[in-house]
Structure formats: C-alpha cells, structure tokens
DODO-810847 format. One line per field, with one value per residue (C-alpha): residue in three letters; x, y, z. Coordinates in Angstrom, 1 decimal. Example, Ala and Ser with C-alpha at 12.3 -4.5 7.8 and 13.67 -1.06 7.14 Angstrom:
2
res ALA_SER
u 12.3_13.7
v -4.5_-1.1
w 7.8_7.1
REM end
This chain:
541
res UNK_UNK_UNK_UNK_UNK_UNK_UNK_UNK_UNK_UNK_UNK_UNK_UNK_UNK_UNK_UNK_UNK_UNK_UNK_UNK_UNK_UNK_UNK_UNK_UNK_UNK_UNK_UNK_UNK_UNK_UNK_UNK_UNK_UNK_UNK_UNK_UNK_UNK_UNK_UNK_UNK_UNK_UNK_UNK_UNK_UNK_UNK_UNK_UNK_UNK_UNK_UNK_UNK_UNK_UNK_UNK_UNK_UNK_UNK_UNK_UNK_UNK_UNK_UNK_UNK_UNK_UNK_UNK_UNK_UNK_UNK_UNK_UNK_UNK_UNK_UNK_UNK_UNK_UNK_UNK_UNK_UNK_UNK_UNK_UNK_UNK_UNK_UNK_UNK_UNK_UNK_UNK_UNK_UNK_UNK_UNK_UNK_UNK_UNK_UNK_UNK_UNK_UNK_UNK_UNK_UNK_UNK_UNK_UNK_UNK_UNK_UNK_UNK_UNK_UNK_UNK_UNK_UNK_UNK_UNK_UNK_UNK_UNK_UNK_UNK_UNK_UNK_UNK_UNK_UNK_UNK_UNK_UNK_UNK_UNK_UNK_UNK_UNK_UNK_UNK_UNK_UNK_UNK_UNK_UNK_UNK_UNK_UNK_UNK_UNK_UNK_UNK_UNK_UNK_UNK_UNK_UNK_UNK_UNK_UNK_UNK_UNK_UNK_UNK_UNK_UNK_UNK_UNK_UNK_UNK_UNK_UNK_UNK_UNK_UNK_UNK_UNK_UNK_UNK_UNK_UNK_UNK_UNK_UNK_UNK_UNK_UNK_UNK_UNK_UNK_UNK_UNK_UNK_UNK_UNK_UNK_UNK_UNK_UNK_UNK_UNK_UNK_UNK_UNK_UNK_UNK_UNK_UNK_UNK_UNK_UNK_UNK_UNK_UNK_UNK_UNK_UNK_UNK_UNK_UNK_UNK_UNK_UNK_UNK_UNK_UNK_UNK_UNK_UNK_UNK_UNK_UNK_UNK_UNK_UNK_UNK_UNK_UNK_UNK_UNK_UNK_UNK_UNK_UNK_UNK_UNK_UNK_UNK_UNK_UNK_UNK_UNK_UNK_UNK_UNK_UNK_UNK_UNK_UNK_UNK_UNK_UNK_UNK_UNK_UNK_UNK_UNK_UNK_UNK_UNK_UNK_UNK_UNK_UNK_UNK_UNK_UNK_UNK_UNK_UNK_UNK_UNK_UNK_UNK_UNK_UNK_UNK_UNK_UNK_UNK_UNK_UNK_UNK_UNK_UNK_UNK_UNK_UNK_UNK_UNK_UNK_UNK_UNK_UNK_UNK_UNK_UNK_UNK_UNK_UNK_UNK_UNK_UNK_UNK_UNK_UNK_UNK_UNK_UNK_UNK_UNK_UNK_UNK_UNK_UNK_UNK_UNK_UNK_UNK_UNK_UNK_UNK_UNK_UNK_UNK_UNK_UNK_UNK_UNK_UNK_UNK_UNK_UNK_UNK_UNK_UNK_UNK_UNK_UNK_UNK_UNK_UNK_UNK_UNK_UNK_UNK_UNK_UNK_UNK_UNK_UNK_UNK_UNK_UNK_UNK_UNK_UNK_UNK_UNK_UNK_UNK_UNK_UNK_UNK_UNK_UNK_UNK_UNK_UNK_UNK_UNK_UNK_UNK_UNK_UNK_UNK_UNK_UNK_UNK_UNK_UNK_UNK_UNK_UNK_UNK_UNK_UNK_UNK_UNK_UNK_UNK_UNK_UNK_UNK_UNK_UNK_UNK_UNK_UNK_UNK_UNK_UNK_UNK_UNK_UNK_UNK_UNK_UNK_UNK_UNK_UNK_UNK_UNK_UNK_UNK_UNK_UNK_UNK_UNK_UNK_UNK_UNK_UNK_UNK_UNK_UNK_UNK_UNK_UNK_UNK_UNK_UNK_UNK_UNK_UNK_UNK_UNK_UNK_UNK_UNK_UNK_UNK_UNK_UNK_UNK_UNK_UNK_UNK_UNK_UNK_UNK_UNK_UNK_UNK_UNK_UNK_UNK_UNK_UNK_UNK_UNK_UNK_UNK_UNK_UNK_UNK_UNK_UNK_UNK_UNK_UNK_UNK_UNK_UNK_UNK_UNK_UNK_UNK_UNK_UNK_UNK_UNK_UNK_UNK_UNK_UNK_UNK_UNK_UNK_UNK_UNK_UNK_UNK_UNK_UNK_UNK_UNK_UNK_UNK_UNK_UNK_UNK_UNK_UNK_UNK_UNK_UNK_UNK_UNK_UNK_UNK_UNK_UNK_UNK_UNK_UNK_UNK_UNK_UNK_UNK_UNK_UNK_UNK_UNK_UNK_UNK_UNK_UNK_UNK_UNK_UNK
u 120.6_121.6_121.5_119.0_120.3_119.3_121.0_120.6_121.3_119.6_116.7_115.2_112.9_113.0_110.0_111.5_114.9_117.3_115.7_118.1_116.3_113.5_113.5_111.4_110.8_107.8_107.4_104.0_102.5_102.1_105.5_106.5_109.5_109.1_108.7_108.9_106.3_106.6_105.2_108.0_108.2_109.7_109.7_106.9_104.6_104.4_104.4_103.7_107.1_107.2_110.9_112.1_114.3_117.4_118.4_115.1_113.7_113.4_114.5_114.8_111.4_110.1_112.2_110.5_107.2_107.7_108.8_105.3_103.7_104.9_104.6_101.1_100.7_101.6_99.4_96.0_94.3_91.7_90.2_89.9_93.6_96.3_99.0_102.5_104.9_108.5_110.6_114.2_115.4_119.5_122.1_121.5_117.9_114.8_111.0_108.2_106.6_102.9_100.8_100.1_96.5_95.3_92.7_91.8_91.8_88.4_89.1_90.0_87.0_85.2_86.6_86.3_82.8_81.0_78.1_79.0_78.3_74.7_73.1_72.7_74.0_77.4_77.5_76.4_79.1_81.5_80.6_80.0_84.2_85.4_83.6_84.9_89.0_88.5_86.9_90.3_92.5_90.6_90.7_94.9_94.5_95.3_94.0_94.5_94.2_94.7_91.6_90.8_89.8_93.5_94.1_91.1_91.6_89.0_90.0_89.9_87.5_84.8_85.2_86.1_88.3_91.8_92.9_95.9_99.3_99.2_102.0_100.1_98.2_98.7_99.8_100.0_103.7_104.4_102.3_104.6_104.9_101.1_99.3_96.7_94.7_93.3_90.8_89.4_90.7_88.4_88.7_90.2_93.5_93.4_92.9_96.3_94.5_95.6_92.4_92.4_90.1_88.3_85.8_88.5_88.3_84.5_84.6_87.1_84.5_82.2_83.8_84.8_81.3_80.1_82.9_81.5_78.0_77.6_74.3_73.5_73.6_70.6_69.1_70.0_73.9_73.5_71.8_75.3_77.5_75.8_76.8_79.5_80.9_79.5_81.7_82.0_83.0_80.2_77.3_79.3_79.0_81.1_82.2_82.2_80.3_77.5_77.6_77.2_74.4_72.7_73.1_71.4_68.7_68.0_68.0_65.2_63.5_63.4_62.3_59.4_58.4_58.8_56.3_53.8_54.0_53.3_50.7_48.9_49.0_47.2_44.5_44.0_45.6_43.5_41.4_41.0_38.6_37.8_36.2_35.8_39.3_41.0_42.5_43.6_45.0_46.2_49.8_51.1_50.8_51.7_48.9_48.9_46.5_45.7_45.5_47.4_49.5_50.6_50.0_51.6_52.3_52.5_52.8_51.0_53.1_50.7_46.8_46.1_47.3_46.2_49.3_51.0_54.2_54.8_57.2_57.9_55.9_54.4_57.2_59.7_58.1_59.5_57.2_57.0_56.1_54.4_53.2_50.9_51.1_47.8_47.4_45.4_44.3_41.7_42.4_40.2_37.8_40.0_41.5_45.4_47.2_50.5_53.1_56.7_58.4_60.8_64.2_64.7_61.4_61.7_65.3_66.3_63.1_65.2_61.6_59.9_59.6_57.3_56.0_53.6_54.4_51.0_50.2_50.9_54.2_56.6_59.7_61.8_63.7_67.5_68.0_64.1_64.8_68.6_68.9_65.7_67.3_64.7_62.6_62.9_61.8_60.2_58.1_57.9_55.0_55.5_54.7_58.2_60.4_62.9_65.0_67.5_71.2_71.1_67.8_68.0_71.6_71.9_68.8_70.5_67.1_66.7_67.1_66.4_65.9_63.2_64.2_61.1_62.2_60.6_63.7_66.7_69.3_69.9_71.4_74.7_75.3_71.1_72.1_75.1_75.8_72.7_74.6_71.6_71.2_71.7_69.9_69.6_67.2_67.9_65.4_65.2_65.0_67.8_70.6_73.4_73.9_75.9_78.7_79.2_75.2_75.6_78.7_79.6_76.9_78.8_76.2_75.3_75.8_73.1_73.2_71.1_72.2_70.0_71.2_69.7_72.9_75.3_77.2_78.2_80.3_83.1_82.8_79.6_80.4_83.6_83.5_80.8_82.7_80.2_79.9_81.7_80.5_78.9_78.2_78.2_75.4_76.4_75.9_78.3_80.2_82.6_83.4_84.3_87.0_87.5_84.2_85.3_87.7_87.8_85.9_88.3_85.6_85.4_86.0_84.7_83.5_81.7_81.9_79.4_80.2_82.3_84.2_86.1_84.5_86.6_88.2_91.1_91.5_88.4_89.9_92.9_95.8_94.4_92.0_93.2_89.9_89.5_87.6_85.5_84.7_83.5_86.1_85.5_86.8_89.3_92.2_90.6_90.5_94.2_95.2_92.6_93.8_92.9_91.9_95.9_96.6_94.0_93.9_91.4_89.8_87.3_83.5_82.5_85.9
v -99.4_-99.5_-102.5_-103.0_-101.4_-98.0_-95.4_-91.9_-90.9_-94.4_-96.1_-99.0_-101.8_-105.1_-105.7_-106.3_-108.2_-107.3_-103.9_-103.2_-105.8_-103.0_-103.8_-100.8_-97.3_-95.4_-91.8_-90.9_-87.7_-86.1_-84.9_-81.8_-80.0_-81.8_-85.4_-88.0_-90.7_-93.9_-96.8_-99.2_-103.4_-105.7_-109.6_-109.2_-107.3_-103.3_-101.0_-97.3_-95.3_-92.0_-90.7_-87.1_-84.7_-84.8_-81.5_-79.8_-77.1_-78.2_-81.6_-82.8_-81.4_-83.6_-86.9_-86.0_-86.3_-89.2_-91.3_-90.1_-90.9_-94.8_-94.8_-94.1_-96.1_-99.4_-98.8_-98.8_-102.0_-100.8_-102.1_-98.4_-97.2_-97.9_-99.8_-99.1_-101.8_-100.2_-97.3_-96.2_-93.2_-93.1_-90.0_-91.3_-91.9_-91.5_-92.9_-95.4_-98.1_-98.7_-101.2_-99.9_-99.2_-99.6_-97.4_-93.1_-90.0_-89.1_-85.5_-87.1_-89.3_-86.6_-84.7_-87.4_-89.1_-86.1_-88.3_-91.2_-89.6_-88.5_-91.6_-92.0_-95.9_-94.3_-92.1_-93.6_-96.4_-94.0_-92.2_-94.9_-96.3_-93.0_-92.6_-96.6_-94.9_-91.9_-94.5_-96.2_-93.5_-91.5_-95.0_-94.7_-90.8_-89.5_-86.9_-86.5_-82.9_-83.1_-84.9_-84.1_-85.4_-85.9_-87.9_-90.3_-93.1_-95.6_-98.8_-99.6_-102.6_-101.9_-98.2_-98.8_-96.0_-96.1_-93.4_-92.3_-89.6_-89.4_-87.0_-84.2_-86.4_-85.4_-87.9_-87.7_-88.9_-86.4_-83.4_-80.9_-82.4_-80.9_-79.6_-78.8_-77.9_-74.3_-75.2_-78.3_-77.2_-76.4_-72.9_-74.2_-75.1_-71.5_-69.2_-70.5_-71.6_-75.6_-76.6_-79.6_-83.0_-85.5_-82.4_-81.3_-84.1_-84.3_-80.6_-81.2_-84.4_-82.2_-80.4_-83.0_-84.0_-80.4_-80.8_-83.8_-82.3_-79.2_-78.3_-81.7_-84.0_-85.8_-84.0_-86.6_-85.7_-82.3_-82.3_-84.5_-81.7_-79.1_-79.7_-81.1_-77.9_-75.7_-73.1_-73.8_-77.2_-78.1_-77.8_-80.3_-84.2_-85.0_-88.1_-90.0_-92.8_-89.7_-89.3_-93.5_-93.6_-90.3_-92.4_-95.2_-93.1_-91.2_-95.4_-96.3_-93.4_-94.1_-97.8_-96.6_-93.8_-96.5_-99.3_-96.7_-95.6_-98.9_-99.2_-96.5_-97.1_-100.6_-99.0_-96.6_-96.9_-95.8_-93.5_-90.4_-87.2_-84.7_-81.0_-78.3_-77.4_-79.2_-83.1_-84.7_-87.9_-90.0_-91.3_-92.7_-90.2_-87.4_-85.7_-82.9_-79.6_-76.5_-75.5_-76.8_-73.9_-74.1_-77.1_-78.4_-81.7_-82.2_-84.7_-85.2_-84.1_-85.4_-86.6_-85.4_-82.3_-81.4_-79.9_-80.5_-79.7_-78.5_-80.7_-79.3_-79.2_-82.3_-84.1_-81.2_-79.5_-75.2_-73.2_-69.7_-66.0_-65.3_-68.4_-68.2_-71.1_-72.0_-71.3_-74.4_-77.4_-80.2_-83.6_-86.5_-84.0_-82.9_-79.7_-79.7_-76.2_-76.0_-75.4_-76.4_-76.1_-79.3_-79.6_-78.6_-77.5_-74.7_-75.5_-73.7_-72.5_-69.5_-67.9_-68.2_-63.9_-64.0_-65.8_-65.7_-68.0_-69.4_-67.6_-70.9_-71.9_-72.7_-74.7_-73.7_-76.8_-77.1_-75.2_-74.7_-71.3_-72.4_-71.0_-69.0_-66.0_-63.9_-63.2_-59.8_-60.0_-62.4_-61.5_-64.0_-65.2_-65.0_-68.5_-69.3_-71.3_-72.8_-72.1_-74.4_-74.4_-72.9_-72.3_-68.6_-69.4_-68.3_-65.9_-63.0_-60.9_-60.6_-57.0_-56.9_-59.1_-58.5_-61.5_-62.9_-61.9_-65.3_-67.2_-66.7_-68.0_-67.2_-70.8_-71.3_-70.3_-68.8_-66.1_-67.2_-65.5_-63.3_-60.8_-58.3_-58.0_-54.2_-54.4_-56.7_-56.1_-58.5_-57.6_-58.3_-61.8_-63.0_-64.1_-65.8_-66.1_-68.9_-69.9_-67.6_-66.5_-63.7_-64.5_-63.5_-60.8_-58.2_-55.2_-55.7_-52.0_-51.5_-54.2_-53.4_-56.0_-56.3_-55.8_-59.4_-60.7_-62.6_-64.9_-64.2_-66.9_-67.6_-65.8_-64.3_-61.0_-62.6_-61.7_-58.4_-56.2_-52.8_-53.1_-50.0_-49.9_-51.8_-51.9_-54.9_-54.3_-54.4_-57.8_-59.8_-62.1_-64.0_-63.0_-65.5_-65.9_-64.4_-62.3_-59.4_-60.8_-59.7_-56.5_-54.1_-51.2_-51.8_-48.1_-48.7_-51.4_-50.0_-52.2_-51.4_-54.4_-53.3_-56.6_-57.3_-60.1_-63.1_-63.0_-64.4_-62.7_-61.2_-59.1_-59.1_-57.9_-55.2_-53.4_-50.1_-48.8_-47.9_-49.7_-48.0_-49.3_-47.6_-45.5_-46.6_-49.8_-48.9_-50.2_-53.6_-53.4_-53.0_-55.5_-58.6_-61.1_-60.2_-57.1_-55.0_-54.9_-53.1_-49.7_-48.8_-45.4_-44.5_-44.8_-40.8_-38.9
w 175.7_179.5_181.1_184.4_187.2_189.3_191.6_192.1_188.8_186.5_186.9_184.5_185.6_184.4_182.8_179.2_178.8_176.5_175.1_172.8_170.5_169.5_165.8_164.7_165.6_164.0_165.3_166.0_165.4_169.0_168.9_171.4_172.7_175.7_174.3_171.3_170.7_168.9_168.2_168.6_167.9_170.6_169.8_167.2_169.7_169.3_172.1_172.8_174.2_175.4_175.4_176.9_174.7_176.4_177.0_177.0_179.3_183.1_181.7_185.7_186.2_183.4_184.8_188.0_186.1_183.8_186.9_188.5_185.9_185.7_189.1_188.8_186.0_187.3_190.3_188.4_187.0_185.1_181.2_180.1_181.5_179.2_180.9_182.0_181.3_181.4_182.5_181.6_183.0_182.6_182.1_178.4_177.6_179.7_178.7_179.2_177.4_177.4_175.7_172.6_171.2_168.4_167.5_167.4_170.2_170.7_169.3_166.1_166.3_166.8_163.5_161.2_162.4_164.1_164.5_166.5_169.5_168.5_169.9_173.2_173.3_172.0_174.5_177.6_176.7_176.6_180.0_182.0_180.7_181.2_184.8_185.7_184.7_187.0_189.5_189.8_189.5_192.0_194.5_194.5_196.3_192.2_189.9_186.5_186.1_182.3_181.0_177.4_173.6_172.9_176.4_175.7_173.1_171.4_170.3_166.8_167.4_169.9_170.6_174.1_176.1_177.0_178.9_178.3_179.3_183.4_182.7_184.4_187.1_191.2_193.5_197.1_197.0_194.0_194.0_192.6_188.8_187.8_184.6_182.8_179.6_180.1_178.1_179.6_183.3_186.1_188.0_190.4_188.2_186.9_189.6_191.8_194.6_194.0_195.7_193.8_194.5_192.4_191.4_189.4_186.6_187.3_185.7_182.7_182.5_181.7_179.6_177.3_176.8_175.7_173.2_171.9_171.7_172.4_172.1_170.3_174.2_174.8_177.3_180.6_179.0_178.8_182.6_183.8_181.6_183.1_186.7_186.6_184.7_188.0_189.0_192.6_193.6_196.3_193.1_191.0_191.3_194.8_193.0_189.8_191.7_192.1_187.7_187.4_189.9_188.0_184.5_185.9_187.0_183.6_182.5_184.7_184.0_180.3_180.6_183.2_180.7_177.8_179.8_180.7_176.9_175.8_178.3_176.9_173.4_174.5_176.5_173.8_170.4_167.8_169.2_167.2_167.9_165.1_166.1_163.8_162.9_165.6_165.4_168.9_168.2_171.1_170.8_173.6_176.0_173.2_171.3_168.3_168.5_167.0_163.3_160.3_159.8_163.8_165.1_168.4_169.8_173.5_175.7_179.2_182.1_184.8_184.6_188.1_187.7_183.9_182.6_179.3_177.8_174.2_172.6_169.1_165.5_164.0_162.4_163.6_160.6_161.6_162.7_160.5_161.6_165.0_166.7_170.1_172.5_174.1_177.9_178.0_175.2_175.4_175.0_175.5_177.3_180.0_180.0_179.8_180.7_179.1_181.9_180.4_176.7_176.2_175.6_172.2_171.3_169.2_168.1_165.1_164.3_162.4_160.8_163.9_164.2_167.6_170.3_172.8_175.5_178.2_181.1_183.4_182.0_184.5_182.7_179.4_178.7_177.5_174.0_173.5_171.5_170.3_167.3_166.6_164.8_164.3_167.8_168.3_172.0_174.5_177.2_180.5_182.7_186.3_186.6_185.1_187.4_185.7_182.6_181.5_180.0_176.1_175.9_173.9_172.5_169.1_168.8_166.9_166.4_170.5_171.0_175.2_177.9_180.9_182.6_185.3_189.4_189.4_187.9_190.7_188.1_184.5_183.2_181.6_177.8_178.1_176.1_174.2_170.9_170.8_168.8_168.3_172.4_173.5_176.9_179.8_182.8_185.6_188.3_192.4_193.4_190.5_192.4_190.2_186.9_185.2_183.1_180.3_179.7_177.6_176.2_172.8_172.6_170.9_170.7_174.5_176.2_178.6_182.2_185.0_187.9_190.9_195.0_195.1_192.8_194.8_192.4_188.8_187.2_184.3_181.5_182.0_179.8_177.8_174.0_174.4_172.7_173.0_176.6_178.1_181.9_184.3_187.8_190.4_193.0_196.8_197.3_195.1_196.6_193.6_190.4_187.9_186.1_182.2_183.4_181.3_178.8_175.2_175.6_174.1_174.7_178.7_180.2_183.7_186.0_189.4_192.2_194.9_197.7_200.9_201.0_197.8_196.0_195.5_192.1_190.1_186.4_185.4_182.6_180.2_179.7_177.2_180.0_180.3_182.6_185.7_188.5_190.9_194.5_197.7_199.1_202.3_201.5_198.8_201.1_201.7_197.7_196.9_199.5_198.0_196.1_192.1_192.7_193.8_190.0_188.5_188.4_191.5_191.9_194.9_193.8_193.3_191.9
REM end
C-alpha cells in the first residue's frame, strides 16, 4: 500500500499508520460494478472499506465522488452517522475506511422481523435518530439525495441508526457527483429540473417510512409520511426540525388524551345503563351501542358539541353483510351525532357487503375501508369534509365512485387497487387529487374530471390498464409524473388547458396514442418542456 503523501494524481490521509498491516479482508455482500466492500481488521479493531474497481466506467467520475463523499464525511459529528476515518486514492488503489457497524440495514430488518416497527416506541426511536442525521447533514449546506432501507443501518445492540454511503450526497463545494434511488427519490430528482433542498430527503423520508408500514403506521406516522411525500415541495415539511417538533406534538397529544382518559374512568368507572336492546357502557371516554349483531364503539369527540366518532367493532370483532351507521346515538342521556369514522375503522372488514354512512359525517380517517373487498358502492353525505390517505385501498367490489363536491381533494393511494372500479365521477369544487389515488385499478375506463381540477399528482392513473381515454379539463395546471404509466390500452389523452401544464414523463415508452390539445395553442404545446415528444394532434381533427 502507498505510503502518505498527495499530489494531483494520489491522495491518502494519515489517519492510520502503516496500512499495509490490514490482517484480514472479508468481502461483504453489497458488491457492485462500481465498488467492493469489506469488512477489513487493522490492529485487532475491524473497519468498514469501500474500495473503487479500478478500471470501471467513469472511474474519475467515481474518484470525484468518493473524495466528496469523505470529505463530507469527516465534516459531520453525529451518533447516528457512521464515521469516516481514512481515504486512499492513488493511480493504484482508491477507497475509504469507516468505522464499522455491527449490526443489520433496515430493509433486511425489515425482511426478517416485519414486526419491529409495528409499535410505535420502535418507530418514533427510529424517526426521531434518523431526523437528528439529516439535522446535521443538512447544518454542513449537504443533502443526501439517496436515503433508503439499504443506506440506513441498526446496530446490533440497541437498534440505533447509522446512516450510512454519502456516495450520492450534494455539496456545495461538489455538486456535480449526485444520485439517487428512483424509487425512494422525490420528483424533483426525476423530472431534471435539479431543484434540490433539504425537502428532497424530507420526501425519500417519507418514503422510507411507508416502506416500513405501509398501511400498518400508527396513524401520527402515517399523517408525517403523508406530507412529507407531497408532490410539490412548499406542502412538505420545510425542515426536519418541522417533523421533530410535529412528533413531539402527536406525544403531548397522547399524554393529554391519556390524563383526561384516566380522569374519566375516576369520575365514572363503572357505570353501566341497560335499555331494551341497547348496552352503553362508559369506558373512558369510549362507549359501545347498537345490537349484538352490529354493535359500534365510539368514542366522544367533543361534549359541547355532541359528536362522536365510530371507532371499529367491539373487540375488532368484523362486521358481516350490510351494516348502517347511526346518524346520531345516546349516551349517558345526551345525544351524540356521529360525525367522523377513525383511522382504521372498518379495516379489512372483507364481508362487510354495504354501508350506510350518517347524514352528519364529516371525517373518513386513514384506511377506514382498507381492505373491505366486497362494497359494491358507497354513497357520501354532503357534510363530508375530509377523507384521509388509504382509506378505500383495497376494496375490489367498488364498481363507481360519486365522490362529494364537498371534499376538494381525493387523498393519496384513496383508491389504490380497487380492481372492480369502472367509473369515476369527480364533480365541481374537486380540485387536486393525490399521489397515486386510483392507482392499480385495472378495469377503470370511464373519468369524468371537473373544470375545477387544477393539480393531479404522481401516478394518479399508473397501472389502469382498461383506461383508453381521458380528458384533462381547462384548468390543469401540473401533471405528475408516471400519471399514465403502464396503461398499455391508452389511445387518447385530451388536454383542454391553453397553457401547457407543467409535466416531466407522464407516460412510457410503450404509448403509441395521440394527444389532443386546443389548436389554438398547439404551438405553445410542441415547444413545452414534456410535452415536444409526444405525438400532438389539434383538439377536433
């Protein structure tokens, strides 16, 4: 091995001496045709070392990077960032040593113990590490830009985070030695534009932690995922400072709901009414009523204003065939009216075949319907406000949607996998709908949009493989990315705006349809960014 010197063409800081005296090398499985990893033994003491293939592809490219990424490295002084002790970069050999880490990557944690991450203490533990390394990164002017599973190690003895590889991380100094993951990487990485700030790894953040629970997040989780996976930048966390301070918030809320809980079980534990065939037994501030064979429980939302929220079956217990929810229910003589469904009320309720859902209901929480296969149709009151992320994923029976004019967004994933949808109805007053909504519904062939549509985000249509036309109303203003990818029966797509939406790749490389826009403004078209290389016909021929 060289000895310590540098110059133009060798480089090697003197952090070990005499580093010929390695005295084993064990590869380590994360081999590429870029770089080799091992685990390698110095004085009794093991070490991480990742060495370039000499002669590989853009081998000064990847020089330039590795000497980024050390020079990053030994900036950052963090518990959960492995450290960078050592680089070597000669005509003869070029890599890094690390401290080495015992322990897993959090995608093969998540293989081989799935349910780690299912309590909440696990996972707030790990968010509030992972939020402290982008803290410190983002403090030196840096990005990481490649944050995923295998980039995000636990240590073998208290499950705490190393991040890990920098290799794809911007720097001021260095900016042109970038990556990414497509599949944890934020539009912004995807669509060329390079607008790239700490909002970037806020949404491969969020990412990450839909990969490690999907549908499955506590609900405070799934709110964080949820926005800081937002298409446009400004409706993301500004800052992982922002995602700590909303964590500590969901905290304070649960130890205020906890006291009052325990409060109320003092004032009132034990009381119990009976009438005819009804039961109401207080619980906290939760309550069961109705029938045997479809019984609720519910929990108060607010004394003052008598409304109730459904929280799921007595002891989860499914619910079976049609199932009404009361407009209003009595509970300790006071009239309750049922305004909101929880998160995860009605989840995987698969013989659930029909519901009825109260004339004053205003909230559908996070997955309420996930998974309840059979529901043929649902019908909404105009009192709905607010409809969460996933909460119709997975409901293959659901044949047409007449979504409410009262609801101006249809939330990420709502519709996600609802394989028996043929028709959707979005009427006036709907104005953008989210990540990937009716993704994956492969017998969807009939979309009405309305002129009120202004937004319509990644992957919206991606996977409906029956859908042959549609038409964008007048008002759209961005198209997200993948909108239209994977629908191999895709003949037309009418575009009504005058100004060309902003788009990057909305379709594949298989679309061999035509595109349709006013003639008027069929010039403007063929000059926009996205839009020159499809094949563009004027609106009317």
């Amino acid at each position: 091995m060289s000895s310590t010197h540098s110059s133009e063409s060798s480089f090697v800081t003197p952090v070990l001496s005499d580093t010929e005296g390695f005295s084993e090398f064990l590869p380590i499985g994360r081999e590429s045709e870029t770089y080799i990893y091992y685990k390698v033994c110095y004085q009794g003491k093991y070490y991480f070392m990742k060495q370039l293939r000499l002669g590989c592809p853009s081998e000064a490219y990847h020089r330039a990077a590795l000497r980024k990424e050390y020079e990053l490295g030994t900036q950052l002084h963090s518990d959960y960032i492995v450290r960078y002790l050592q680089l070597v970069d000669t005509p003869e050999e070029c890599y890094v040593l690390l401290d080495y880490v015992s322990g897993t990557t959090l995608s093969e944690l998540l293989l081989f113990h799935p349910d780690h991450f299912r309590k909440s203490a696990n996972l707030g533990k790990f968010l509030s590490q992972i939020c402290q390394a982008l803290q410190e990164l983002h403090s030196h002017q840096a990005l990481h830009l490649d944050l995923k599973p295998s980039n995000i190690m636990l240590t073998s003895v208290n499950n705490d985070v190393r991040l890990i590889d920098l290799g794809c991380s911007y720097m001021d100094a260095r900016p042109y030695t970038t990556g990414h993951t497509s599949r944890f990487a934020a539009p912004e990485q995807l669509d060329g534009s390079n607008d790239l700030d700490a909002r970037t790894d806020i949404y491969s953040l969020g990412r990450v932690l839909i990969e490690m629970g999907g549908a499955g997040l506590p609900s405070p989780f799934r709110r964080i995922a949820d926005r800081c996976t937002r298409e446009f930048k400004s409706d993301r966390y500004q800052s992982v400072d922002e995602i700590l301070l909303a964590m500590n918030r969901s905290r304070r809320r649960f130890w205020a709901v906890a006291a009052s809980f325990v409060l109320i079980a003092l004032i009132g534990a034990g009381t119990c009414y009976h009438q005819a065939n009804r039961e109401y037994v207080l619980r906290d501030s939760v309550f069961f009523y109705g029938k045997s064979d479809d019984m609720f429980r519910l929990r108060v939302l607010s004394v003052e204003n008598h409304t109730a929220a459904v929280i799921s079956s007595p002891g989860d217990r499914p619910y079976h065939n049609d199932l009404i929810i009361p407009d209003s229910v009595v509970h300790e003589d006071h009239v309750y009216y049922v305004t909101e469904l929880a998160d995860s009320a009605f989840f995987h309720c698969s013989e659930l075949s029909g519901i009825k859902l109260p004339s004053r209901l205003q909230r559908i929480g996070f997955d309420a319907f996930n998974g309840c296969s059979m529901i043929p149709a649902i019908h909404y009151p105009m009192t709905l406000r607010e409809v969460m992320m996933g909460a119709f994923i997975d409901c293959k029976g659901l044949k047409h949607i007449n979504w409410p004019s009262s609801v101006a967004e249809v939330p990420r994933n709502c519709f996600l996998a609802c394989k028996s949808l043929k028709r959707i109805v979005l009427p006036e007053g709907v104005t953008t709908i989210r990540q990937d909504a009716f993704c994956d519904c492969d017998s969807l062939v009939d979309v009405s949009l309305p002129s009120s549509l202004t937004q319509i985000e990644r992957g919206v249509f991606f996977l409906c493989k029956s859908l042959q036309t549609v038409t964008l109303p007048e008002n759209v203003e961005s198209l997200g990315e993948y909108l239209f990818y994977k629908c191999p029966s895709l003949q037309e797509i009418r575009v009504l705006a005058t100004k060309p939406p902003f788009i990057s790749t909305i379709v594949d490389g298989r679309f061999r349809g035509v595109v349709r826009v006013p003639s008027s403004s069929i010039e403007a078209y063929r000059s926009a960014p996205g839009w020159q290389d499809l094949h563009l016909e004027a609106l009317g021929k």
